[in-house]
Backbone as numpy.savetxt, mean C-alpha at the origin, in Angstrom:
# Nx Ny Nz CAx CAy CAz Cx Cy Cz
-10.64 3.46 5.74 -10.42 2.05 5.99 -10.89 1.24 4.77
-10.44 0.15 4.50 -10.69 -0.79 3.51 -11.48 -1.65 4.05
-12.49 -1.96 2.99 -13.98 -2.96 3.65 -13.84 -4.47 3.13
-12.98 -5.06 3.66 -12.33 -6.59 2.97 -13.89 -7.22 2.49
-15.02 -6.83 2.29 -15.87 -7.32 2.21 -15.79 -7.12 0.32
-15.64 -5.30 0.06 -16.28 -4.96 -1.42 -14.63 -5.14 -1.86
-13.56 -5.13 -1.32 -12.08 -4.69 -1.70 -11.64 -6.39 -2.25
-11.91 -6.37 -3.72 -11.57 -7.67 -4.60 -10.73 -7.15 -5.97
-9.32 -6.66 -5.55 -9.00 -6.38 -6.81 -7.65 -7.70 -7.37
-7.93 -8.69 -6.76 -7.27 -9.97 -7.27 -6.95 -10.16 -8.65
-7.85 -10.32 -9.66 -7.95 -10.62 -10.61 -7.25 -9.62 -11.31
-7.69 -8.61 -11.25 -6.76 -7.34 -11.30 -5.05 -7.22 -10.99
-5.17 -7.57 -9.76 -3.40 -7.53 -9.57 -2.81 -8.55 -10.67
-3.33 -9.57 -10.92 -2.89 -10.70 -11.66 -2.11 -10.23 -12.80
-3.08 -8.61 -13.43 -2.49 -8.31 -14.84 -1.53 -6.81 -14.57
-2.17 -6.04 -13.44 -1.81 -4.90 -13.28 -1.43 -4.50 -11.88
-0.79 -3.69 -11.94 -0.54 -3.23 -10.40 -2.17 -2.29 -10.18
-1.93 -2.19 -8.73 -3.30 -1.70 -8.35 -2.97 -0.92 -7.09
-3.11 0.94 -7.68 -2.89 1.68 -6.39 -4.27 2.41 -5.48
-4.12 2.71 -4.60 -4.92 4.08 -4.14 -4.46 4.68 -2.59
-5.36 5.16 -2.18 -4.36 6.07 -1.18 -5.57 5.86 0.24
-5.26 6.34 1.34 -6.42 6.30 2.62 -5.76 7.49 3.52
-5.95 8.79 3.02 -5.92 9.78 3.98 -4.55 9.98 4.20
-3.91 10.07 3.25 -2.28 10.71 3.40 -1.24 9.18 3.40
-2.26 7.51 3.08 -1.35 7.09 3.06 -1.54 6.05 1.81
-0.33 6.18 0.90 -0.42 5.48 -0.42 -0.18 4.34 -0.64
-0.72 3.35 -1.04 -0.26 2.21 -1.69 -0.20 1.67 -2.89
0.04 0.02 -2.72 0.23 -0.42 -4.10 0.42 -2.00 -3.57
-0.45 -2.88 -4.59 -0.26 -4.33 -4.58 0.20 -4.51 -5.86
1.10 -5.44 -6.11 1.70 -5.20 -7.40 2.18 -7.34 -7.28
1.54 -7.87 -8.60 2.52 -9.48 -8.66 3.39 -9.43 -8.42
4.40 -9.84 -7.88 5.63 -10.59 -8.13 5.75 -11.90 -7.84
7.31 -12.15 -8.59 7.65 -13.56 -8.08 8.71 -13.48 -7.26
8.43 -14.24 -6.44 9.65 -14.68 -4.86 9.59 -15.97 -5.18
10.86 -16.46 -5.46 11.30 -17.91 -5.67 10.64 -18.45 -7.15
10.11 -19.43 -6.29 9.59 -20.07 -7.63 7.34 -19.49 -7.87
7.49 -18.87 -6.89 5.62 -18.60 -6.98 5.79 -17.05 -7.29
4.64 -16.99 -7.24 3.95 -15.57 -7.49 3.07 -14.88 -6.14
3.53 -13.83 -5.75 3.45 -13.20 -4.47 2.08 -12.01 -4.63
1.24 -11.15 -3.89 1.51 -9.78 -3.74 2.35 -9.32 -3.21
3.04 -8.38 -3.46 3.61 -7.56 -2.62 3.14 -5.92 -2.54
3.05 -5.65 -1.36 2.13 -4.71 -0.38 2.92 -3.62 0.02
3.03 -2.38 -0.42 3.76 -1.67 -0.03 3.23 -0.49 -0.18
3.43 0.57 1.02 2.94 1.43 1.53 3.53 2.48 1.58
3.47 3.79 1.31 4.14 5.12 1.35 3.62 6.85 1.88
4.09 7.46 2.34 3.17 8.81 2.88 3.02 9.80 1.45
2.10 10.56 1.50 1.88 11.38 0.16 2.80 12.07 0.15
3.14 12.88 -0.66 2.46 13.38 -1.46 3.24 12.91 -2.97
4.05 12.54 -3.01 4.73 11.69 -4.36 4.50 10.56 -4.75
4.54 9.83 -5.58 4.29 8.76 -5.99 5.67 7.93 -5.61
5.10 6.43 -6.04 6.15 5.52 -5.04 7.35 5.54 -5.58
7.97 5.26 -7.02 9.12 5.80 -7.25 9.79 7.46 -6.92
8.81 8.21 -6.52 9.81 9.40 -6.32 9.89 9.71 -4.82
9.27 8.53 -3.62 9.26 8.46 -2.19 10.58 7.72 -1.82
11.52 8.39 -1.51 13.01 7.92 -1.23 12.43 6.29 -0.27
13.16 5.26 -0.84 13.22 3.85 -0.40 12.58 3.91 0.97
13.44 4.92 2.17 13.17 4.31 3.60 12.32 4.87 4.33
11.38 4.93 3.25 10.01 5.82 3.55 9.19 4.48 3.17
8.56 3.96 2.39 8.48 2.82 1.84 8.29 1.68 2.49
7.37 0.91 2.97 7.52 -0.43 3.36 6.17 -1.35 3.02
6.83 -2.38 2.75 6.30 -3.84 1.99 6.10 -5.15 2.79
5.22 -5.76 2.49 4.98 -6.93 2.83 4.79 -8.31 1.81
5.18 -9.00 1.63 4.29 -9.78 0.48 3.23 -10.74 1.08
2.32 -11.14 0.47 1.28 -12.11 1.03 0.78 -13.38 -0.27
0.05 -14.27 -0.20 -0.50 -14.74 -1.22 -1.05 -14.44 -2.04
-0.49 -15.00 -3.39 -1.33 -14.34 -4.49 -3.04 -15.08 -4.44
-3.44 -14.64 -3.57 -4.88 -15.15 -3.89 -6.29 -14.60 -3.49
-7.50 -14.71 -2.79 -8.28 -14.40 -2.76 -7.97 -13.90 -1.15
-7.66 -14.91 -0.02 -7.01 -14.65 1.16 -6.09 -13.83 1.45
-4.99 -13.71 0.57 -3.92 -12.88 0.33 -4.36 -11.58 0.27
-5.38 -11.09 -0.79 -6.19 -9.95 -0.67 -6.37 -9.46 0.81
-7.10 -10.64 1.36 -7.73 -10.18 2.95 -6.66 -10.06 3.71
-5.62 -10.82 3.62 -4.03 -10.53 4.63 -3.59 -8.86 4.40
-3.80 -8.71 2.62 -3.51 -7.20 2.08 -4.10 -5.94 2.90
-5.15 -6.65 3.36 -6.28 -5.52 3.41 -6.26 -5.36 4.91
-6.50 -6.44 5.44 -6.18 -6.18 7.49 -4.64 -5.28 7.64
-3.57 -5.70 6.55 -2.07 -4.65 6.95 -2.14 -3.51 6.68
-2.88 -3.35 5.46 -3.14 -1.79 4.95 -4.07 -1.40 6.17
-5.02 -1.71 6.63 -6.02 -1.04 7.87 -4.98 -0.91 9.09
-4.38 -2.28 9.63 -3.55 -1.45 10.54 -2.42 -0.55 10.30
-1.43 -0.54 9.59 -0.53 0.58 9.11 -0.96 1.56 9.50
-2.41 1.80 8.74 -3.23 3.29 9.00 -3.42 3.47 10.03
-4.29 2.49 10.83 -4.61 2.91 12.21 -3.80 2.95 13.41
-2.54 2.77 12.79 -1.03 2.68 13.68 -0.82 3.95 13.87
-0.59 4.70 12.75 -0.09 6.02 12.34 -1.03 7.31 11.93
-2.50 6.69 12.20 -3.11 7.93 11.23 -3.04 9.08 11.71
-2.17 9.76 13.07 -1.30 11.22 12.94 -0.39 11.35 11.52
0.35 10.35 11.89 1.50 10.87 10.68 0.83 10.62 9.19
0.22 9.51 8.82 -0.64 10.25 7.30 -1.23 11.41 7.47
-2.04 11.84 8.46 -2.85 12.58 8.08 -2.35 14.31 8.24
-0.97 13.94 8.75 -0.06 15.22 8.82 0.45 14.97 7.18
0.52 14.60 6.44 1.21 14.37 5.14 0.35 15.05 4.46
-1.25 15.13 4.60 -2.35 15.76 3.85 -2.30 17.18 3.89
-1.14 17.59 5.16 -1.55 19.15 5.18 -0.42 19.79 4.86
0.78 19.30 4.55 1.86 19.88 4.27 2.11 19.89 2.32
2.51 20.43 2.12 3.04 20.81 0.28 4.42 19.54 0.74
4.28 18.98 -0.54 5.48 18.17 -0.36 6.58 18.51 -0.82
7.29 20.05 -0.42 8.11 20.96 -0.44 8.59 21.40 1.25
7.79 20.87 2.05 7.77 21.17 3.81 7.94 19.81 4.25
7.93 18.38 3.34 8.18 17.35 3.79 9.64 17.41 3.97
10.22 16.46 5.27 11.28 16.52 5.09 11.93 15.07 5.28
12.25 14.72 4.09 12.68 13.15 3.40 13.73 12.56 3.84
């Protein structure tokens, strides 16, 4: 789980995308722009590949504010996602991603 307390990588997203993973399930906050502002967008994937080589409808995103709050919106979706599913991540940890089936 993510501790919205120590989890401040804002300043960070600003310049870089920013990944890591929670038990079979991967992410990524990455800037963008939607319209005329600047977004996170939040998107989530099962292991064992990285996000370009996780076929699209595996994949799902949210965007939130680019800001300090936005972080905390980031961080409550990434915790539930997980705690929605943590069978199916944590079935992703035990298979070769050669037995996944995409």
């Amino acid at each position: 789980m993510i501790d919205k307390e120590t989890f401040h990588p804002l300043n960070y997203i600003k310049k870089e995308e920013y990944s890591g993973s929670m038990e079979g399930m991967r992410y990524m906050l990455k800037k963008v722009r939607k319209g005329e502002e600047d977004v996170i967008r939040v998107t989530i994937w099962p292991e064992p590949l990285n996000m370009l080589r996780t076929p699209e409808h595996l994949r799902e995103s949210i965007d939130v504010p680019l800001t300090a709050d936005g972080v905390g919106q980031a961080a409550d979706w990434l915790n539930e996602q997980y705690e929605s599913r943590k069978d199916y991540w944590l079935d992703r940890l035990k298979r070769p991603w050669t037995e996944i089936a995409y």
